[in-house]
Phi, psi and omega in degrees: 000312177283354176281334193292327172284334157305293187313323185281326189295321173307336176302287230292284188317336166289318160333303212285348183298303176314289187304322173332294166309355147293356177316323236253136172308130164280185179294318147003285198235099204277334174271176195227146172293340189273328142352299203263359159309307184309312200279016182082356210289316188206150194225174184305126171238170185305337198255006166091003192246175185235160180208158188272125173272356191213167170302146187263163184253119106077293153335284175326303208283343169336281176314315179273348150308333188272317189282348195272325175304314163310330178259308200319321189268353160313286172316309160312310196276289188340294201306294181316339169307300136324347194033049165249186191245151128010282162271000161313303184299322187300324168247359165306295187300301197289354181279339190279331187321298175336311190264346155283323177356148167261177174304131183122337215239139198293146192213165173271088180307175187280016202253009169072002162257144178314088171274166166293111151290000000 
């Protein structure tokens, strides 16, 4: 049990390089995640996925659909990789994401409301 969680934690930081690298705009979608992070737009949730912190604009909801289709197909390939579930890695992943955040950017507390980092 502790080499499975040792390995997930090694996924998940390798994991956590990959979601990063969605930051980056598709042609598509003119904000960017660290973009709409920076702006208050959109934070972290618990469950390994990005959410809109405020109503999203058109943009927005775009951008967290594209990010989430993305760690969603991560998250899959990891956990069959691992003989884990799904949402293990997604919140494996999502405490590290949590804990790189920079100051300012929004997350899911455990009480299911936003806080600042």
């Amino acid at each position: 049990m502790l080499r499975m969680r040792f390995s997930l934690a090694a996924l998940a930081a390798v994991f956590l390089a990959a979601a990063l690298a969605f930051s980056s705009p598709s042609p598509a979608v003119a904000i960017d995640l660290q973009s709409a992070r920076s702006g208050g737009l959109v934070g972290e949730t618990l469950s390994g996925y990005v959410a809109p912190v405020t109503s999203p604009s058109g943009e927005v909801s775009k951008l967290v659909a594209d990010v989430n289709s993305a760690r969603r197909a991560q998250y899959i390939k990891l956990a069959k990789r691992n003989n884990v579930r799904v949402e293990e890695v997604a919140a494996l992943t999502a405490q590290r994401i949590i804990d790189s955040l920079p100051g300012g950017a929004y997350f899911q507390a455990t009480s299911g409301g936003w806080r600042r980092k």
